[in-house]
C-alpha positions, 0 to 999 in steps of 0.5 A: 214344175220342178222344184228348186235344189237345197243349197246342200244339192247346189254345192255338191254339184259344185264339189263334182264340176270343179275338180278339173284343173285348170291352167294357172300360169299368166296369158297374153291379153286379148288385143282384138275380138276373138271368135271360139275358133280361135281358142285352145280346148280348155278355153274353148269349153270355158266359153262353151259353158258360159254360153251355156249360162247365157241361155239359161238366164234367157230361158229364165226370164231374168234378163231386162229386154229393154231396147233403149235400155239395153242399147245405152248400156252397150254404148257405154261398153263400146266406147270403153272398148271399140276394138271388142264391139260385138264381142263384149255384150252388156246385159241387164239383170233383173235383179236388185242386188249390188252386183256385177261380173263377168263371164269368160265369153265376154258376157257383162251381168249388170243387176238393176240394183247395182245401176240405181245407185249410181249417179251418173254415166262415168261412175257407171262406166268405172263398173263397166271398163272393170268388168271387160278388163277380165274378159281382155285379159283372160283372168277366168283362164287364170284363175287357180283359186275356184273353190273358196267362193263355189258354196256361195256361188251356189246359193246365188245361182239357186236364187236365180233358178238357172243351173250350175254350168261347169268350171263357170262357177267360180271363173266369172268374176262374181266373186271376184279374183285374186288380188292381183287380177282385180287390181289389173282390171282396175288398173287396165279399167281406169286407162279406159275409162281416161282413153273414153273421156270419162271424169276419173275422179267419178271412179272413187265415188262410184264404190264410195257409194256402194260402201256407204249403203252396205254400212247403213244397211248392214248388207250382209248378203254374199254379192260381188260388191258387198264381200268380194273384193273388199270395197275399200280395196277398189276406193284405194286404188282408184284413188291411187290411179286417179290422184293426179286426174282433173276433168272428163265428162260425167254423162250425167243427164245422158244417165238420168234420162236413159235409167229413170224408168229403171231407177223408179222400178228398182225402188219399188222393187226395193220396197216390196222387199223392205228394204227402207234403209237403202231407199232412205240412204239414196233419197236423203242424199241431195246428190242422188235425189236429184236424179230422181222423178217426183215420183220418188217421194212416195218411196221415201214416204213409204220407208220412213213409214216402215222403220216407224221410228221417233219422228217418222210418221212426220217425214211420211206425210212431209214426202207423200203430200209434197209427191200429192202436189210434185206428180197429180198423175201418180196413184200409189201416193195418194193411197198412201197418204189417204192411209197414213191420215185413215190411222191417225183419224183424219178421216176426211181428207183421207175420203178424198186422197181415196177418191182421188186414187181410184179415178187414176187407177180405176182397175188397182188390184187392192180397190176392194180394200180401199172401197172398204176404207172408203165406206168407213169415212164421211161422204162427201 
């Protein structure tokens, strides 16, 4: 198998593929879909190299193939945009950082992590209409500014394991654009979020959001939404854009219903990475719990248990025994619990949590550790 290059390799490969020019002066925005025939030969080997990038994030494994899934987000992007249906293509990353972008071929990266933390189809919609606002007008033509993001570019693009492709590196909109070009796209984002009778004002909240978790957290990761451009940037001017909006449609239980599967995987995947502090942000905000199963008390239960601080275990058991009684059918709670009182010496009823957990996950992989523990309690 080979091996993964060094950030050093990634960003002298970097160094070599983008010193080509590349035009600068402004272009007329797509009106209509386009096909690569269409194009001059500079944009055609933009559009070459990003389908070059589509196939080796295919090749990979790292796109969610969900059908549903992936059909709803597409809707989304074909209401935003219905004269580019076919030609904008949303896909869904299997990934759990605040990310999205877009690539000059009209190819739309949304990472699991970034739709988890939304709470309804508009604000969704507000990243969506965003990103397509860079594919209809050109900005990866545009873009003179390529270098000062081609390191962390590389790292992200080492993470994922596909190759660096050309000039793409910097002309997605991963890393975002000039000044100019990401006010543009929230500008031409919102008319199309007001022309598809989305709720404006959602537009403000979506990035509020994003803001709030990368403080809590103290997000330091080099992403999209947590570097570039600055978030309070995009709140500014969708407040602006939006001052004067009222009504619209939020999408909520459309929302709910189509990313519930995904929500409860991106807290899992959250919590196999340690990431409490953003699942106990989510959770303890009465307007994001809501969208959430029963199921999401474990998770909760769970963080609290890993930052361990004054009061915690508490919380803990208050989330796991009330996620016991919410959702009867869903294991990992009662292992978790019987755990919890295992430690504490409450051995009996932690007898039974273990019991209990075995009959609903009968072929569990860590059933030898729990028989171990089981044998260790009262019998019954």
């Amino acid at each position: 198998m080979r091996s993964a290059a060094s950030p050093r390799t990634w960003i002298c490969a970097l160094t070599l593929c983008l010193a080509s020019p590349l035009r600068a002066e402004p272009v007329a925005p797509w009106t209509h879909t386009v096909e690569p025939t269409e194009l001059d030969t500079a944009e055609k080997s933009l559009w070459q190299e990003a389908d070059e990038f589509d196939r080796a994030l295919l090749r990979a494994g790292k796109l969610n193939a969900d059908p549903a899934l992936t059909a709803y987000l597409q809707g989304i992007m074909d209401r935003l945009y219905p004269e580019f249906k076919g030609r904008l293509t949303v896909r869904l990353l299997n990934a759990q950082q605040i990310n999205a972008f877009a690539l000059p071929n009209g190819s739309i990266y949304v990472n699991a992590g970034l739709i988890a933390r939304f709470q309804n189809e508009a604000q969704l919609a507000t990243v969506l209409a965003h990103e397509g606002a860079h594919f209809t007008h050109r900005h990866s033509l545009q873009q003179a500014d390529r270098v000062r993001n081609a390191a962390a570019f590389a790292l992200v693009v080492g993470l994922l394991g596909v190759p660096v492709v050309g000039d793409l590196v910097a002309l997605s909109s991963m890393f975002g654009f000039s000044r100019e070009h990401e006010r543009e796209a929230d500008a031409i984002g919102y008319q199309r979020l007001v022309a598809a009778g989305y709720a404006p004002r959602e537009s403000i909240k979506t990035f509020e959001h994003l803001q709030a978790e990368i403080k809590a957290a103290d997000i330091k990761e080099p992403f999209f939404f947590s570097s570039h451009p600055k978030l309070q940037e995009r709140i500014d001017s969708f407040t602006e854009l939006s001052r004067d909006a009222a009504g619209g449609e939020t999408g909520y239980r459309r929302f709910v219903e189509s990313t519930a599967p995904l929500r409860l995987t991106s807290l899992d995947a959250d919590l196999a990475a340690y990431r409490y502090r953003q699942i106990i942000l989510m959770l303890t905000t009465p307007e994001t719990r809501r969208e959430y199963p029963p199921e999401a008390g474990y998770y909760l239960g769970e963080a609290y248990r890993l930052r361990n601080e004054t009061g915690d275990a508490a919380l803990a058991e208050r989330e796991l025994r009330r996620t016991v009684e919410t959702a009867p059918q869903f294991a990992p709670a009662y292992r978790a619990l019987g755990f919890l009182l295992y430690k504490r010496g409450d051995k009996d009823q932690a007898a039974s949590l273990f019991r209990r957990y075995l009959e609903l996950a009968p072929d569990a992989t860590d059933r030898g550790y729990v028989e171990a523990a089981l044998h260790d309690t009262p019998a019954p």
